[in-house]
N, C-alpha and C positions, 0 to 999 in steps of 0.2 A: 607421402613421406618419401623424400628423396634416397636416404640411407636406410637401409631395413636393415643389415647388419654392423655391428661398431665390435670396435677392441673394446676390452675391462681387463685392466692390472688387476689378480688375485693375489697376487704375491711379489716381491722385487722379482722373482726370476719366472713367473710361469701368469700370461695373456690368456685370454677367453675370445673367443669369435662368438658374439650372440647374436640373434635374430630378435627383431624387436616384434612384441605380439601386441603392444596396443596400436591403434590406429593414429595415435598420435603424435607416437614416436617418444612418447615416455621410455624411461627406465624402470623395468620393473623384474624385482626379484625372479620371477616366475620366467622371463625370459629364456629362449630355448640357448642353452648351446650347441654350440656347432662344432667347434674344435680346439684345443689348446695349445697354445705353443711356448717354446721355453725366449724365442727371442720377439719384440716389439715389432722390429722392421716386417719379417715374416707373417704375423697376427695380422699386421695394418696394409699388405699385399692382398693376402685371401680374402679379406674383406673385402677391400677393394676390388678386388674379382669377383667378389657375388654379386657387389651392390652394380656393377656393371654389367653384369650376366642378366640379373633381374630386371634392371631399366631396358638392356636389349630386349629381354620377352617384353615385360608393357609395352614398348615401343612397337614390334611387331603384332601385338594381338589388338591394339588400337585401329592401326595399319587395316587390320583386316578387319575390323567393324568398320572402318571409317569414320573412327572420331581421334580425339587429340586430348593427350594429358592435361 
């Protein structure tokens, strides 16, 4: 799964940061949140700062088994 985190519009004025918990990368109610924000740009940043965070550790713990995504 390339993105484990996405924005969700709850409302016109308040975004959800959630973590996706199936392996598929489904949406599912049950998904963790993370954090809420009142602006889009913001929400769609911090994502994007996990989901790169994230890939950086896979990247690195592959690294050090020596195998490859």
């Amino acid at each position: 799964m390339n993105n484990r985190y996405y924005v969700q519009r709850l409302t016109e004025q308040i975004f959800l940061v959630r973590e996706h918990l199936s392996a598929n990368g489904a949406l599912r109610a049950d998904d963790r949140i993370v954090r809420s924000f009142q602006i889009l740009h913001d929400a769609a940043l911090y994502a994007s700062s996990l989901n790169h965070a994230q890939s950086t550790h896979q990247n690195v713990a592959c690294a050090e088994r020596g195998t490859h995504l």
